[in-house]
C-alpha positions in Angstrom: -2.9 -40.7 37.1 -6.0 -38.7 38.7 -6.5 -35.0 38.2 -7.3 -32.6 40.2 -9.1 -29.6 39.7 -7.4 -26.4 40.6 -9.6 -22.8 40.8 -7.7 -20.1 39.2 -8.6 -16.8 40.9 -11.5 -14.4 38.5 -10.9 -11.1 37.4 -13.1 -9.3 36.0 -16.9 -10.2 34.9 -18.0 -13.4 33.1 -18.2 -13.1 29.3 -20.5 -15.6 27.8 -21.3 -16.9 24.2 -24.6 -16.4 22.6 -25.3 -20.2 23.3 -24.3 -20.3 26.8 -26.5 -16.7 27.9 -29.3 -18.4 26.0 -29.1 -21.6 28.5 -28.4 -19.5 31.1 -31.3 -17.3 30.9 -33.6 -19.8 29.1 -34.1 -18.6 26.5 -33.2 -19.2 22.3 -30.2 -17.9 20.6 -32.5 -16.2 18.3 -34.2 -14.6 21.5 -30.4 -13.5 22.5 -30.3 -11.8 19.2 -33.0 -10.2 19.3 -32.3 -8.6 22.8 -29.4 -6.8 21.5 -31.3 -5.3 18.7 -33.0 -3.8 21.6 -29.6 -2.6 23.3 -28.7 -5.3 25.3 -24.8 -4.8 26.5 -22.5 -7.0 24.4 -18.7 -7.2 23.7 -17.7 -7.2 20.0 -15.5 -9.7 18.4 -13.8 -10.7 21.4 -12.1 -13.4 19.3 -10.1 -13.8 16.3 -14.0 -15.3 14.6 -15.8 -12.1 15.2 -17.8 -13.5 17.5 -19.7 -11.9 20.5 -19.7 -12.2 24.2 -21.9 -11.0 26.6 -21.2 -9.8 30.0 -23.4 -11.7 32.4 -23.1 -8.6 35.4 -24.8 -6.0 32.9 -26.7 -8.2 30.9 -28.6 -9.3 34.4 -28.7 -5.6 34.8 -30.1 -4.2 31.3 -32.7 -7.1 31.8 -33.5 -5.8 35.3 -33.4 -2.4 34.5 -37.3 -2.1 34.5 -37.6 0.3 31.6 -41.0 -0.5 30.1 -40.8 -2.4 26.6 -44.5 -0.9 26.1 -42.9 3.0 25.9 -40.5 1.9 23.6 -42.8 0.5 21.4 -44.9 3.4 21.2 -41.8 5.2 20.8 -41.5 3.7 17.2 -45.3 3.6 16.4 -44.7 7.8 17.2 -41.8 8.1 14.8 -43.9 5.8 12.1 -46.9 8.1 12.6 -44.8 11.1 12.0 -43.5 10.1 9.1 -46.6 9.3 7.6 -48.0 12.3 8.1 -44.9 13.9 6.5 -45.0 11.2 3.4 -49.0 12.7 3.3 -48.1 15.8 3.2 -45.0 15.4 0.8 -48.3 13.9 -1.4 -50.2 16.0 -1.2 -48.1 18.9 -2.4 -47.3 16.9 -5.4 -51.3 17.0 -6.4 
């Protein structure tokens, strides 16, 4: 007996795994990680594994976003520098 495909109407946005926005985007899992160290949008344990899944519509946006990756780095090299200074001057004292 032959089946036949039947398309179910969509609500809502796509929510992906880890493994399928890698592929999709073409990039590693690891990369995937890494992204939402960064802030990329994702939906907490969505099922009963604690897994994540990520919302294709405002992952494409965060990506697209254009906020420079080189201000946020110097973002962090300026709170590292500051608290160097305070960790000198912390020393410093204690001579």
């Amino acid at each position: 007996m032959g089946g036949q495909v039947v398309s179910l109407p969509f609500r809502g946005d796509a929510l992906l795994t880890k493994k399928q926005l890698a592929k999709l985007l073409g990039y590693s899992e690891r990369w995937v990680e890494l992204k939402v160290k960064e802030g990329m949008p994702m939906e907490e344990a969505t099922d009963r594994y604690g897994r994540r899944r990520y919302n294709l519509r405002l992952v494409q946006a965060w990506l697209n976003d254009g906020r420079p990756k080189a201000a946020r780095r110097v973002d962090r090299v300026a709170v590292l520098e500051r608290q160097v200074a305070d960790l000198a001057a912390q020393l410093a004292e204690l001579r």
